[in-house]
PyMOL Python script that loads the backbone (N, CA, C, O; Angstrom):
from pymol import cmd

cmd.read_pdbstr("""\
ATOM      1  N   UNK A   1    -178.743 103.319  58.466  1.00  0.00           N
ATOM      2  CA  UNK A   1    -179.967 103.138  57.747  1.00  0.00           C
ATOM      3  C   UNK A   1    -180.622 101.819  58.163  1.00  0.00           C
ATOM      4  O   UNK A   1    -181.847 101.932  58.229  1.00  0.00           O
ATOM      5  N   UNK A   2    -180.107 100.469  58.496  1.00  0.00           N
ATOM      6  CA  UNK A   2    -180.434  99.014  58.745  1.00  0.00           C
ATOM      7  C   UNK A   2    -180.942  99.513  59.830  1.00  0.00           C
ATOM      8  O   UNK A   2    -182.167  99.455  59.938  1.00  0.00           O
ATOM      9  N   UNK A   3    -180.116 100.158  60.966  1.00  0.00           N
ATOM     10  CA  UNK A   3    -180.817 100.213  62.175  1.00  0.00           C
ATOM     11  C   UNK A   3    -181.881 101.014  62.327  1.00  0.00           C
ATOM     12  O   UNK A   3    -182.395 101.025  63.445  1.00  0.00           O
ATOM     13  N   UNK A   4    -182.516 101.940  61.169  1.00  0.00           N
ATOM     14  CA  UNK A   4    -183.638 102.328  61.438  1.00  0.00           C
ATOM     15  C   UNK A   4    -184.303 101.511  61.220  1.00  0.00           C
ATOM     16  O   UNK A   4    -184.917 100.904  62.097  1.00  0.00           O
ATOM     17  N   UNK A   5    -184.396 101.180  59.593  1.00  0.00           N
ATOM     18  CA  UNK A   5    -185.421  99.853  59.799  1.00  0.00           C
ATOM     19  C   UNK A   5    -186.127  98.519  60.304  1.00  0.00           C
ATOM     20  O   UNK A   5    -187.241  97.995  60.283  1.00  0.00           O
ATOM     21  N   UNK A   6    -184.958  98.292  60.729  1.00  0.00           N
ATOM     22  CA  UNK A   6    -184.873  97.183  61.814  1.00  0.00           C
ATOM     23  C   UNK A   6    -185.855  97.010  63.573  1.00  0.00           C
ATOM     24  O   UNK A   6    -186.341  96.153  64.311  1.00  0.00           O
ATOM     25  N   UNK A   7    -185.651  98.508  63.459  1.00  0.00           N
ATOM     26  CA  UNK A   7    -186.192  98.734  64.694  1.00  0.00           C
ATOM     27  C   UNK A   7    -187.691  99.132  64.612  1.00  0.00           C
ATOM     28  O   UNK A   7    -188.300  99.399  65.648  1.00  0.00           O
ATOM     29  N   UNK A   8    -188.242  99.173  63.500  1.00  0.00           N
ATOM     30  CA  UNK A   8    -189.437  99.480  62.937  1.00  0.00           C
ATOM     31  C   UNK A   8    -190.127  97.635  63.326  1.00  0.00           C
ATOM     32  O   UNK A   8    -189.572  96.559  63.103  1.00  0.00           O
ATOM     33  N   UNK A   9    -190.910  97.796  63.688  1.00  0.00           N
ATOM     34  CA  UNK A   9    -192.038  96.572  63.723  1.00  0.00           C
ATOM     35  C   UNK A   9    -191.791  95.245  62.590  1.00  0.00           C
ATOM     36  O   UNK A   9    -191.176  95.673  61.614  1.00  0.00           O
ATOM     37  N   UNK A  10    -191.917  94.660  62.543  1.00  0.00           N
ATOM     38  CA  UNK A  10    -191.765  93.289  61.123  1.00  0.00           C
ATOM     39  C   UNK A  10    -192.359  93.675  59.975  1.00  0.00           C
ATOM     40  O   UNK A  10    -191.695  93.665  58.939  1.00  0.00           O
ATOM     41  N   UNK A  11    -193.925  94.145  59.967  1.00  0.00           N
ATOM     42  CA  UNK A  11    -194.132  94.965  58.822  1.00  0.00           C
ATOM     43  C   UNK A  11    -194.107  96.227  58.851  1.00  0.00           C
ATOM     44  O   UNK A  11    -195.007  96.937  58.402  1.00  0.00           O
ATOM     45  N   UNK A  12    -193.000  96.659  59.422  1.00  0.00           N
ATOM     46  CA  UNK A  12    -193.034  98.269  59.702  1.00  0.00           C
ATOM     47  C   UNK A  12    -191.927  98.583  58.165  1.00  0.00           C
ATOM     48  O   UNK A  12    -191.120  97.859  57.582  1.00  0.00           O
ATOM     49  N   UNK A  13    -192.481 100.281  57.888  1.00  0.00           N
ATOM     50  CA  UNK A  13    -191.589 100.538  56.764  1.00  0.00           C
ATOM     51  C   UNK A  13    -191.554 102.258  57.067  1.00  0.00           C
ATOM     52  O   UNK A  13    -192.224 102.808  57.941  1.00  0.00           O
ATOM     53  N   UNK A  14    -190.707 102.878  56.225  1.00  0.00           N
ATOM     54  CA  UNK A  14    -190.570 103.747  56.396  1.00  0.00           C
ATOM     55  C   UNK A  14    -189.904 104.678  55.155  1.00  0.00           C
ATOM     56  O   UNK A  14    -188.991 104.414  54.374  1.00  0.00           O
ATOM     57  N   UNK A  15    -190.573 105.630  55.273  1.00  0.00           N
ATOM     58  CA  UNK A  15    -190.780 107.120  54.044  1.00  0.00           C
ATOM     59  C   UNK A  15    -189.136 107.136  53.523  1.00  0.00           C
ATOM     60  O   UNK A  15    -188.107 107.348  54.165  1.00  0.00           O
ATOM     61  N   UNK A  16    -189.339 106.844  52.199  1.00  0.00           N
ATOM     62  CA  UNK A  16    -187.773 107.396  51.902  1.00  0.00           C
ATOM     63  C   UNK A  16    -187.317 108.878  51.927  1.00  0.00           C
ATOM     64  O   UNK A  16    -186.124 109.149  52.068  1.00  0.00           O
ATOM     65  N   UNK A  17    -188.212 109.782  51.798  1.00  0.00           N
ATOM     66  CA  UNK A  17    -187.893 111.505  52.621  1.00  0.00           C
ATOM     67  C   UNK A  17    -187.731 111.234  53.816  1.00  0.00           C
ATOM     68  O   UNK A  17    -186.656 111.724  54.163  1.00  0.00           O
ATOM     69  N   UNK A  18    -188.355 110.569  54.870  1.00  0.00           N
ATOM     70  CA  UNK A  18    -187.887 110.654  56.049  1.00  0.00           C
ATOM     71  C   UNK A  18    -186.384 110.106  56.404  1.00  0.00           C
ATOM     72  O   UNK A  18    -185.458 110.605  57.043  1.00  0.00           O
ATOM     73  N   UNK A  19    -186.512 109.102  55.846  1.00  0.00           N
ATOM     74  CA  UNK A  19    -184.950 108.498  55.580  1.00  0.00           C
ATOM     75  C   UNK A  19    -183.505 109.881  55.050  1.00  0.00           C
ATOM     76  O   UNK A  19    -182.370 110.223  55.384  1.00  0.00           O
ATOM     77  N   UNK A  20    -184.138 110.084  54.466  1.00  0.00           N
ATOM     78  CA  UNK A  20    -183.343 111.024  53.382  1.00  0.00           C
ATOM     79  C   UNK A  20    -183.079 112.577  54.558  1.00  0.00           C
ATOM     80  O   UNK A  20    -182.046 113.245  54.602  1.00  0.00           O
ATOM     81  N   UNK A  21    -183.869 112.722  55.078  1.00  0.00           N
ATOM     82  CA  UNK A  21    -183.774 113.870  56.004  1.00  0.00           C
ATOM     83  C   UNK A  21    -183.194 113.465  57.385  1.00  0.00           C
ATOM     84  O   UNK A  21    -182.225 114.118  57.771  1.00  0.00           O
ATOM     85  N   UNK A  22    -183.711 112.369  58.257  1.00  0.00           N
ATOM     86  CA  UNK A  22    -182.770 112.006  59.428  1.00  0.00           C
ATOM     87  C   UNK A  22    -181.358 111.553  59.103  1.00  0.00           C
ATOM     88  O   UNK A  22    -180.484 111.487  59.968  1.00  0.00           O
ATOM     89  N   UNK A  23    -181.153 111.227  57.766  1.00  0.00           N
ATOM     90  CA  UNK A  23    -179.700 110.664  57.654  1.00  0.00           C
ATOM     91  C   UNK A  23    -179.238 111.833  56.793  1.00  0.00           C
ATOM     92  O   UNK A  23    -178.721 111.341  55.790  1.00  0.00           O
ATOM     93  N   UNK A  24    -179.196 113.116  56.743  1.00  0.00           N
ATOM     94  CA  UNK A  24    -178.922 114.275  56.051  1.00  0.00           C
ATOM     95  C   UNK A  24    -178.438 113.622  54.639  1.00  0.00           C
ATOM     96  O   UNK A  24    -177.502 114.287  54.194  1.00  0.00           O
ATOM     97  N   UNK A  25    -178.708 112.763  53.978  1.00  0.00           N
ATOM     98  CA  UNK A  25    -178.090 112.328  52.684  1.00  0.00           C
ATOM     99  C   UNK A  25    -178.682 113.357  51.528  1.00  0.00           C
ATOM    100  O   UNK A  25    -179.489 114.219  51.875  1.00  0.00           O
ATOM    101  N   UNK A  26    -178.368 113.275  50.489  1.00  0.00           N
ATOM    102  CA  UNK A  26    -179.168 114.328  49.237  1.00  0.00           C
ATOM    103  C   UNK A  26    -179.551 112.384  48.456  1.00  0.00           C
ATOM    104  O   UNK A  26    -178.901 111.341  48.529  1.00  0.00           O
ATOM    105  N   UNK A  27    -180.837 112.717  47.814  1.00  0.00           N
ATOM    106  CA  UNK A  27    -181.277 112.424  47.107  1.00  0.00           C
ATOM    107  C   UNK A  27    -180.324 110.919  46.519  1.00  0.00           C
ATOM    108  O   UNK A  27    -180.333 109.721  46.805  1.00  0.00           O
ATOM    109  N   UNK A  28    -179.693 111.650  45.732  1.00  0.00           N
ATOM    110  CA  UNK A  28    -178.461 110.558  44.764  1.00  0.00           C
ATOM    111  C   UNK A  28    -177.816 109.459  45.936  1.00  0.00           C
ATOM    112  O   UNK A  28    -177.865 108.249  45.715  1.00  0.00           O
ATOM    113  N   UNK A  29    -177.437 109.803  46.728  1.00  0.00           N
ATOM    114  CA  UNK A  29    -176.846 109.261  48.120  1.00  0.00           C
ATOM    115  C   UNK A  29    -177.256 108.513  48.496  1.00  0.00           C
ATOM    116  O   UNK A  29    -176.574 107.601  48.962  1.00  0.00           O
ATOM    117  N   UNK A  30    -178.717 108.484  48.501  1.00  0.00           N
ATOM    118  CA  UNK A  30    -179.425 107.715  49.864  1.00  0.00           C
ATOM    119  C   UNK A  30    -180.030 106.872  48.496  1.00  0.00           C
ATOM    120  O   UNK A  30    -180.547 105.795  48.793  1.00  0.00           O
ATOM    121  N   UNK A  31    -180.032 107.148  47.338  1.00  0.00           N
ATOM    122  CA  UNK A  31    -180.982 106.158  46.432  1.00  0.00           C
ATOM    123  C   UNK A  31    -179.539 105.263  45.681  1.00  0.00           C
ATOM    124  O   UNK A  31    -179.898 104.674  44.661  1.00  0.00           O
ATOM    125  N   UNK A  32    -178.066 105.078  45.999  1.00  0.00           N
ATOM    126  CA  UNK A  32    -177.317 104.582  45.882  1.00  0.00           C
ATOM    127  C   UNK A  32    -176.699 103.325  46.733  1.00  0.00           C
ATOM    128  O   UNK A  32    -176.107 102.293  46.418  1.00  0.00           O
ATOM    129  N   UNK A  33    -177.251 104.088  48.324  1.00  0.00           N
ATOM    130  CA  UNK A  33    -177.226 102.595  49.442  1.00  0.00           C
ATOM    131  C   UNK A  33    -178.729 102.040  49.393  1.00  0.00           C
ATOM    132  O   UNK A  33    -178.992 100.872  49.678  1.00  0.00           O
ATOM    133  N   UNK A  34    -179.395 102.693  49.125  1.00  0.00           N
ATOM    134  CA  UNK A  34    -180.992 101.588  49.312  1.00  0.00           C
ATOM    135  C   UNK A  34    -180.587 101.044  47.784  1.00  0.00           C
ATOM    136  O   UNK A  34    -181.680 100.489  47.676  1.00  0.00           O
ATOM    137  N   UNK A  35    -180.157 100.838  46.942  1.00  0.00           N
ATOM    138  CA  UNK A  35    -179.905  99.820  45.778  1.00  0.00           C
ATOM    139  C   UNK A  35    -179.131  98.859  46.019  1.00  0.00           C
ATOM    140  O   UNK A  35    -179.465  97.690  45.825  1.00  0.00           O
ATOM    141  N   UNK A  36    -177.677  99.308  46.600  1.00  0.00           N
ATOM    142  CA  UNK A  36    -177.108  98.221  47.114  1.00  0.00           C
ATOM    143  C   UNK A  36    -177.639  97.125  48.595  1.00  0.00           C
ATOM    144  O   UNK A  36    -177.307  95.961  48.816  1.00  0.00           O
ATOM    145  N   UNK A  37    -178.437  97.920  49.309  1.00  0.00           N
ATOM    146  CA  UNK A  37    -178.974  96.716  50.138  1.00  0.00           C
ATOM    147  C   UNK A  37    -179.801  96.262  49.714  1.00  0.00           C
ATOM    148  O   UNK A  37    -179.960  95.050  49.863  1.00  0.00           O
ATOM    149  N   UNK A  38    -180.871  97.170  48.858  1.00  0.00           N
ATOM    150  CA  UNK A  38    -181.884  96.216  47.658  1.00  0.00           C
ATOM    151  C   UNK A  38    -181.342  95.285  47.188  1.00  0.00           C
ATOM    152  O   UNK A  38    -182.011  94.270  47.384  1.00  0.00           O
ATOM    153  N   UNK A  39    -179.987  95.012  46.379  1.00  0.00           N
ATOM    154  CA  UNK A  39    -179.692  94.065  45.821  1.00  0.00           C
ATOM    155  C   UNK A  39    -178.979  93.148  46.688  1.00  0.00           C
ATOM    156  O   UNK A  39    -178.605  92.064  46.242  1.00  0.00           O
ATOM    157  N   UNK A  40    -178.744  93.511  47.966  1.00  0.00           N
ATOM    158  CA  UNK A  40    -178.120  92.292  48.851  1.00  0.00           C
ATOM    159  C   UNK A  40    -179.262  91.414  49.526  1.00  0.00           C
ATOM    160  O   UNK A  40    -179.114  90.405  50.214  1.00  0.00           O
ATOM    161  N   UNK A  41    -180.707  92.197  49.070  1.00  0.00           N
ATOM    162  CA  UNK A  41    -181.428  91.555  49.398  1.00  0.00           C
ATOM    163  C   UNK A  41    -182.003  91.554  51.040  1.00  0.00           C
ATOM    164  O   UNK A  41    -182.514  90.606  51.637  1.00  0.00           O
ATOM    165  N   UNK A  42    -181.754  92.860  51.516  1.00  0.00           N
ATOM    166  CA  UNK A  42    -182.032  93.460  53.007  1.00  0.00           C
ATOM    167  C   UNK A  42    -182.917  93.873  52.867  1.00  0.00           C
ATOM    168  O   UNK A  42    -183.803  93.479  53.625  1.00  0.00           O
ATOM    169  N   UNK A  43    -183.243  94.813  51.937  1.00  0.00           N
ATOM    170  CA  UNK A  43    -184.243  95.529  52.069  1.00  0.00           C
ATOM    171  C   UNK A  43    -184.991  95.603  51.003  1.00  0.00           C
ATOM    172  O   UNK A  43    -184.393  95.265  49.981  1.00  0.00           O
ATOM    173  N   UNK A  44    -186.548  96.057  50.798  1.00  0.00           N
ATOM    174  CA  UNK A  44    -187.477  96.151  49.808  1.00  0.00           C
ATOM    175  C   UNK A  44    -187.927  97.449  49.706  1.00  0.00           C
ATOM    176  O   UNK A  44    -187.933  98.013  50.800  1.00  0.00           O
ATOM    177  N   UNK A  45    -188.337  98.182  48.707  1.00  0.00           N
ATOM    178  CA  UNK A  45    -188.766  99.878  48.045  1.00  0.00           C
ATOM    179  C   UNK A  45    -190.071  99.236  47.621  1.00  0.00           C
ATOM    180  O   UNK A  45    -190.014  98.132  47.080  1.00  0.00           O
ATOM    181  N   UNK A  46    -191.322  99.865  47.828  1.00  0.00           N
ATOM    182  CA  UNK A  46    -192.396 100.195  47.164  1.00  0.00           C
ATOM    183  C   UNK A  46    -192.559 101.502  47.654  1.00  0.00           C
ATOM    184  O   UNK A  46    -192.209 102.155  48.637  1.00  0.00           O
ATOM    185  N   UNK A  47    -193.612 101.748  45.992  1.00  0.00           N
ATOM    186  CA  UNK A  47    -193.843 103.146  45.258  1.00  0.00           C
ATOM    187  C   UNK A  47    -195.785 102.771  45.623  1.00  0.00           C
ATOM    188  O   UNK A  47    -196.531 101.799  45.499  1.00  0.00           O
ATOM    189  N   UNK A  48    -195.894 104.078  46.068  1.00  0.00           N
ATOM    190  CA  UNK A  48    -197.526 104.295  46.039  1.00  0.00           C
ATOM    191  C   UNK A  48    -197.802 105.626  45.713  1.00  0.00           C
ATOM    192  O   UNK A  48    -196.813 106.356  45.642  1.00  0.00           O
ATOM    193  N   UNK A  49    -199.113 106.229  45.453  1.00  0.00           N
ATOM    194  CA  UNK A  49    -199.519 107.624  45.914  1.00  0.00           C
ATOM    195  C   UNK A  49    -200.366 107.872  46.531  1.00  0.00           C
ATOM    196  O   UNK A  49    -201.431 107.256  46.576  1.00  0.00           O
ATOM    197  N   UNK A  50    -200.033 108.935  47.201  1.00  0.00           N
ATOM    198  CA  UNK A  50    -200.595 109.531  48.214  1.00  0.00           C
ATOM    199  C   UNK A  50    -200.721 110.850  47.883  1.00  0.00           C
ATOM    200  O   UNK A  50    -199.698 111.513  47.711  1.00  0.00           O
ATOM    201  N   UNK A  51    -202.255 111.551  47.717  1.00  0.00           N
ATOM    202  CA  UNK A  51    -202.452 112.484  46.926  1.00  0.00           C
ATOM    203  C   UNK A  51    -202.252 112.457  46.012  1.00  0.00           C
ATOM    204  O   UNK A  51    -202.257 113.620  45.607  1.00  0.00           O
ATOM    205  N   UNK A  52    -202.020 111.757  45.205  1.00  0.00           N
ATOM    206  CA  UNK A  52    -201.271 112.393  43.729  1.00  0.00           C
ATOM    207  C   UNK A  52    -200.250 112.108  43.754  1.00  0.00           C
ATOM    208  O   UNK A  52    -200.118 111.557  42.661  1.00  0.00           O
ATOM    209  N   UNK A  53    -199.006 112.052  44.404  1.00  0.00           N
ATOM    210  CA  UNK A  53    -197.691 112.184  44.672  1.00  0.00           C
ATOM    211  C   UNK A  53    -197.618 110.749  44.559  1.00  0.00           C
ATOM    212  O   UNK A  53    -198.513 109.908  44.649  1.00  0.00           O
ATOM    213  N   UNK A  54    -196.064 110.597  44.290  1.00  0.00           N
ATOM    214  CA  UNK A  54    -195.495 109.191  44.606  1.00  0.00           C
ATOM    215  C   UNK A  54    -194.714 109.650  45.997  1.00  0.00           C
ATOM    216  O   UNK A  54    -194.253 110.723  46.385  1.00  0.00           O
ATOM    217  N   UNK A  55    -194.799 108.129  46.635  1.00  0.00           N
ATOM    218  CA  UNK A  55    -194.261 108.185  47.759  1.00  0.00           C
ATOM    219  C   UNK A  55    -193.652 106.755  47.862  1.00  0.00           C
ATOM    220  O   UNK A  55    -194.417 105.791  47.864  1.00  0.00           O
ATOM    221  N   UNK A  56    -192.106 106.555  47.959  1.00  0.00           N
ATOM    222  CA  UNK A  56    -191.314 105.622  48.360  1.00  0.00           C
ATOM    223  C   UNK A  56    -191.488 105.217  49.760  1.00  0.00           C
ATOM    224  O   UNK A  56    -191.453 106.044  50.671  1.00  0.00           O
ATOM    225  N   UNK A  57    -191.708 103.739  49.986  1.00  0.00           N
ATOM    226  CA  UNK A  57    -191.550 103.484  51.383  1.00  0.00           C
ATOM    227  C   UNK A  57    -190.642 102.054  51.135  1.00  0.00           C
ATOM    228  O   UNK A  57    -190.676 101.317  50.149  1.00  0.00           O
ATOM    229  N   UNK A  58    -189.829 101.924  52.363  1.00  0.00           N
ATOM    230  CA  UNK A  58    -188.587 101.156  52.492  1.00  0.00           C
ATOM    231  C   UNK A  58    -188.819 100.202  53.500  1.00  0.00           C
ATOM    232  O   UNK A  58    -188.894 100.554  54.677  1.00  0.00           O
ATOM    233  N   UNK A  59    -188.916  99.258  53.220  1.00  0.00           N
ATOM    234  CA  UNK A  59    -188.779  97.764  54.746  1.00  0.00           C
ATOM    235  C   UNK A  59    -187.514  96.933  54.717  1.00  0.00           C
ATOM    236  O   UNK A  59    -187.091  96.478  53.655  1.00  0.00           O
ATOM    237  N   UNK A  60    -186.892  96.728  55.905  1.00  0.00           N
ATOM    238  CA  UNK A  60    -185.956  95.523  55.800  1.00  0.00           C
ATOM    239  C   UNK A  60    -186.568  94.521  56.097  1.00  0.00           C
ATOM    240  O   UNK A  60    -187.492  94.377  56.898  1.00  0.00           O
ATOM    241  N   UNK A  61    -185.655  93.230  54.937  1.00  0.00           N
ATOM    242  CA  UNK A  61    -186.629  92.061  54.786  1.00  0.00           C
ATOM    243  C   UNK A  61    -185.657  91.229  55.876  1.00  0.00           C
ATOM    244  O   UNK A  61    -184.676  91.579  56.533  1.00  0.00           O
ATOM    245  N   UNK A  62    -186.467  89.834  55.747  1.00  0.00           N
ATOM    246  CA  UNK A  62    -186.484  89.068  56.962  1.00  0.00           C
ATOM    247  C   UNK A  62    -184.605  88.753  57.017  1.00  0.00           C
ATOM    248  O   UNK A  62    -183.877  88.743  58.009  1.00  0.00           O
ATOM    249  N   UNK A  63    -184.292  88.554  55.740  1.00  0.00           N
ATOM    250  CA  UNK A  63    -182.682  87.973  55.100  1.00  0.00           C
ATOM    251  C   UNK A  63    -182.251  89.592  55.531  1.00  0.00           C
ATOM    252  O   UNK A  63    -181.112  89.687  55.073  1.00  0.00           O
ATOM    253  N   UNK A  64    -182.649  91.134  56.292  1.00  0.00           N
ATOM    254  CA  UNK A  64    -181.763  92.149  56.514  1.00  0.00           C
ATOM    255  C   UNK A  64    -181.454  92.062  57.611  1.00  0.00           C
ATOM    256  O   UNK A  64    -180.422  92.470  58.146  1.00  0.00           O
ATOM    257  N   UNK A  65    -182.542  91.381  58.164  1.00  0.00           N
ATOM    258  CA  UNK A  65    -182.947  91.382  59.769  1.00  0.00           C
ATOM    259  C   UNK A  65    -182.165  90.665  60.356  1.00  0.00           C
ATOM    260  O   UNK A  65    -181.480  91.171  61.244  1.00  0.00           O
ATOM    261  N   UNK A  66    -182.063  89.641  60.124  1.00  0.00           N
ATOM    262  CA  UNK A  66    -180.910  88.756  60.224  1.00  0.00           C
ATOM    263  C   UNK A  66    -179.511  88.915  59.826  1.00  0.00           C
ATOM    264  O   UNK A  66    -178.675  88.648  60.689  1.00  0.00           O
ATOM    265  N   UNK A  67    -179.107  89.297  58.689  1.00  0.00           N
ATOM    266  CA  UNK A  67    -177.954  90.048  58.606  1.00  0.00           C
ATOM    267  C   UNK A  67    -177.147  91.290  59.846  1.00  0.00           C
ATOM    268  O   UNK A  67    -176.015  91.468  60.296  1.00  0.00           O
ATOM    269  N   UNK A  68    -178.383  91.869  59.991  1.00  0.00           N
ATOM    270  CA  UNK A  68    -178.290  93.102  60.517  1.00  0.00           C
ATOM    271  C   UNK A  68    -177.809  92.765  62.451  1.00  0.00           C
ATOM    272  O   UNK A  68    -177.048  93.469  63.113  1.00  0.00           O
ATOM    273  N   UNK A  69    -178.328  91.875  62.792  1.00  0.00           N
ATOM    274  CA  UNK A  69    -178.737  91.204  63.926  1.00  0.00           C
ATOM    275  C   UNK A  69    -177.065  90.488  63.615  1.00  0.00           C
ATOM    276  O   UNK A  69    -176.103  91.059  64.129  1.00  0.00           O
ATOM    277  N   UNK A  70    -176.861  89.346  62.833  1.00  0.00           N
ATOM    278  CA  UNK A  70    -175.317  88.794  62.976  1.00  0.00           C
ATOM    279  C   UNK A  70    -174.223  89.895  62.814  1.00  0.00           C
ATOM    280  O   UNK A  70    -173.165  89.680  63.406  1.00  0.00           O
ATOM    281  N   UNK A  71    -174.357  91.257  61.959  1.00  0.00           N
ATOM    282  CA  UNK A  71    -173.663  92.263  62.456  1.00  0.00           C
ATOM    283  C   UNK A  71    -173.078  93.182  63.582  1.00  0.00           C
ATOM    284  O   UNK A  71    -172.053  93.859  63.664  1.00  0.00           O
ATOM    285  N   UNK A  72    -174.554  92.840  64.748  1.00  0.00           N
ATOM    286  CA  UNK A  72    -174.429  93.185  65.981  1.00  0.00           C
ATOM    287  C   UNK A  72    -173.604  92.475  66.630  1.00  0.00           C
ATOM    288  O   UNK A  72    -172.690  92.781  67.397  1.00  0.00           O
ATOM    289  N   UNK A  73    -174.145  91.121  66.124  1.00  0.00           N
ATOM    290  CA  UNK A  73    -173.045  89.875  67.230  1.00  0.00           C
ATOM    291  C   UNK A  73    -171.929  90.081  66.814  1.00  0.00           C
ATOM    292  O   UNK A  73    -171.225  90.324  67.794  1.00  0.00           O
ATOM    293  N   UNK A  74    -171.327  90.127  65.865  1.00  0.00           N
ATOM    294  CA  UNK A  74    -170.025  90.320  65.588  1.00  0.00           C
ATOM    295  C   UNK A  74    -169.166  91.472  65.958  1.00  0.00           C
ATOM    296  O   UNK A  74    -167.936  91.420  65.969  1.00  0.00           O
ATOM    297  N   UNK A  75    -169.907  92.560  66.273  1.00  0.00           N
ATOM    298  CA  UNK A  75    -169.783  94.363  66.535  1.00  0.00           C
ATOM    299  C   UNK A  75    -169.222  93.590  68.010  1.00  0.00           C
ATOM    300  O   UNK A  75    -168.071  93.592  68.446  1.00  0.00           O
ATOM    301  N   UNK A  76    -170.343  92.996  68.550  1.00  0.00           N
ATOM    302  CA  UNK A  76    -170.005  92.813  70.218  1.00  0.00           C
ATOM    303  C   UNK A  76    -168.922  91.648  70.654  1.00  0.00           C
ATOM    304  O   UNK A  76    -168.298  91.531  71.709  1.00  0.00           O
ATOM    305  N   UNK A  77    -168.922  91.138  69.918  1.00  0.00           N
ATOM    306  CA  UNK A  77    -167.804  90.182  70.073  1.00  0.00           C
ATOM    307  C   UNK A  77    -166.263  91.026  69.749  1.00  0.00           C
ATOM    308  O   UNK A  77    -165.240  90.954  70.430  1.00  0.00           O
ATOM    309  N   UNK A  78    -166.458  91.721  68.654  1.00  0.00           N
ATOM    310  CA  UNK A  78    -164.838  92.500  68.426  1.00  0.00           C
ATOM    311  C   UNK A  78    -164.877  93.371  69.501  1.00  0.00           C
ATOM    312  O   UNK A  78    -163.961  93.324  70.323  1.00  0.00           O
ATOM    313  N   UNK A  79    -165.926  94.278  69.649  1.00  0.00           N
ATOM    314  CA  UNK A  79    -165.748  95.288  71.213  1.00  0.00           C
ATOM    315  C   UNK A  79    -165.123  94.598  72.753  1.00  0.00           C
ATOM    316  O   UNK A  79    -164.324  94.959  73.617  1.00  0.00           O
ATOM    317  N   UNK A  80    -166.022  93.386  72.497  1.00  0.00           N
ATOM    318  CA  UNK A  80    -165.065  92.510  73.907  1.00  0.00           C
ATOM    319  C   UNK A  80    -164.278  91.471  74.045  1.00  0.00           C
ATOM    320  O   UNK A  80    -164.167  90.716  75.011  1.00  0.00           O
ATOM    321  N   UNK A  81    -163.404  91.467  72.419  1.00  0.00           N
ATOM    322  CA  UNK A  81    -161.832  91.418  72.705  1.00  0.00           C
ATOM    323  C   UNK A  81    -161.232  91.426  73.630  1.00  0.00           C
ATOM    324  O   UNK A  81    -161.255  92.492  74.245  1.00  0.00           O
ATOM    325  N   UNK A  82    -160.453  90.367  74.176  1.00  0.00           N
ATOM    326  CA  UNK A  82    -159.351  90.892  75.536  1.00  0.00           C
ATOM    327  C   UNK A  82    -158.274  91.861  74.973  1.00  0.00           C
ATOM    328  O   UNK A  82    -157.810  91.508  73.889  1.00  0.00           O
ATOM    329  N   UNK A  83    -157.807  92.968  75.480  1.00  0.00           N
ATOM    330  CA  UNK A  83    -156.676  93.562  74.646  1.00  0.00           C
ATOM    331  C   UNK A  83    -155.523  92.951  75.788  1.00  0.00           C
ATOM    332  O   UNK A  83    -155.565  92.534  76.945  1.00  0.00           O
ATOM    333  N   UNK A  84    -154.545  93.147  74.804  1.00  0.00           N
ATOM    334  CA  UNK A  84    -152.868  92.505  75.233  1.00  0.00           C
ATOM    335  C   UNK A  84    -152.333  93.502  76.190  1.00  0.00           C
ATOM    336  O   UNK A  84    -151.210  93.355  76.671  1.00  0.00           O
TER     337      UNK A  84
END
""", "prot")
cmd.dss("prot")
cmd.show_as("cartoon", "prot")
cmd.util.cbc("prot")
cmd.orient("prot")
């Protein structure tokens, strides 16, 4: 999920149905990890409408981006481990 957003532009955001459908999650699922990175403070939810409808859209914030980014370094540093 980080790495979609991430890869989205600085103010780029993106549809929580779209989210919800590329990451096959149901509903309950996907509104259980966007709370917990909401509250780690990665990412931000605004509500608008469009038509009539509400429509969730999701951005990772600058504190995900960075998280997300020292996750990589660390991913690549354990991958190139010398093994024994």
């Amino acid at each position: 999920m980080m790495t979609m957003l991430v890869s989205q532009p600085e103010d780029g955001r993106l549809a929580y149905g779209f989210i919800q459908k590329t990451l096959g999650l149901t509903a309950g699922n996907l509104t259980i990890h966007l709370r917990k990175l909401e509250d780690a403070g990665f990412l931000v939810k605004t509500k608008e409408f469009l038509d009539a409808k509400p429509r969730t859209w999701v951005e990772a914030t600058p504190a995900g981006r960075a998280a997300f980014t020292e996750y990589l370094s660390n991913l690549h540093r354990v991958l190139n481990w010398p093994s024994m």
